[in-house]
C-alpha positions in Angstrom: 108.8 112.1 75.0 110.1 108.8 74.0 113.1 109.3 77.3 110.0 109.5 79.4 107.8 106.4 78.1 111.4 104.5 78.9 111.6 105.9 82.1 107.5 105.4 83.0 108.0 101.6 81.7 111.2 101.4 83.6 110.0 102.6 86.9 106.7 100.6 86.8 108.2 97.2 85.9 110.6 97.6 88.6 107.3 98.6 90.9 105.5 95.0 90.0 108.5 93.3 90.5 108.9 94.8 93.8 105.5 94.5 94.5 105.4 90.5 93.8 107.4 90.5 97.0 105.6 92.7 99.5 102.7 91.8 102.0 101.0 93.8 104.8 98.3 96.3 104.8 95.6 96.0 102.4 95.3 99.3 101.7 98.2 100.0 100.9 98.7 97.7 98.5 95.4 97.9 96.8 96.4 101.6 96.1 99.7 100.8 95.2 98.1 98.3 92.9 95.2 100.8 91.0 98.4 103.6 90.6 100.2 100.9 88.3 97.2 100.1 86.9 96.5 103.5 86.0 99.7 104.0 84.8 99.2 101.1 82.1 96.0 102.5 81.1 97.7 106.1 80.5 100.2 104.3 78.8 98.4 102.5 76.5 97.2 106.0 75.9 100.2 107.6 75.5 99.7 109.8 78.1 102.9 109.7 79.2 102.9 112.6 81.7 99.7 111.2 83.8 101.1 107.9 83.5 104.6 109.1 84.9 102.8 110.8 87.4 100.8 107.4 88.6 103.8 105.5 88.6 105.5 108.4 90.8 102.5 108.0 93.4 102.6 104.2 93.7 106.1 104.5 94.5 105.4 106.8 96.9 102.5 104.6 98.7 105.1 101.9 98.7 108.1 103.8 100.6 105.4 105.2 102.9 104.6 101.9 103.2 107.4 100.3 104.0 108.5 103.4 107.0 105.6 102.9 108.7 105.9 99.1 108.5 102.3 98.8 107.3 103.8 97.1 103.8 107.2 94.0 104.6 109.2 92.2 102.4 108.3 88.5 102.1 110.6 86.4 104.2 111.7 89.3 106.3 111.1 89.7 109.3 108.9 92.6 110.9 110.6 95.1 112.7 108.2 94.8 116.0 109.2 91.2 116.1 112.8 91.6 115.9 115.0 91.6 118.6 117.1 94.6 120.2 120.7 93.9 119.3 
């Protein structure tokens, strides 16, 4: 159990980090946002499979995100505005 608290507090620090640089679609990040939140409450729980498993869903809301080009990086351009090359 303690190889999957690591990995739950590994995954989700990378998440805000990554997070602190993304813009776009309100929705997206608001649920991005309440997964990591729920994974720090689960945490703080030690419920480490539930919080594993929020973690796991914000990354998903963030790579679905980021292919449909509803979430960007900041200071990157968006893909509709860039030119064909």
């Amino acid at each position: 159990m303690k190889e999957l608290k690591e990995e739950t507090e590994k995954w989700l620090k990378r998440l805000k980090a990554k997070l602190r640089k993304l813009e776009g679609d309100k929705r997206f990040l608001d649920n991005i946002k309440a997964y990591a939140s729920d994974a720090e409450f689960f945490l703080s729980r030690s419920d480490l499979i539930r919080a594993f498993e929020c973690v796991i869903w914000a990354w998903a809301w963030l790579e679905i995100g980021l292919e449909l080009e509803k979430l960007y990086e900041v200071g990157t351009t968006h893909a509709n505005e860039q030119s064909d090359h």
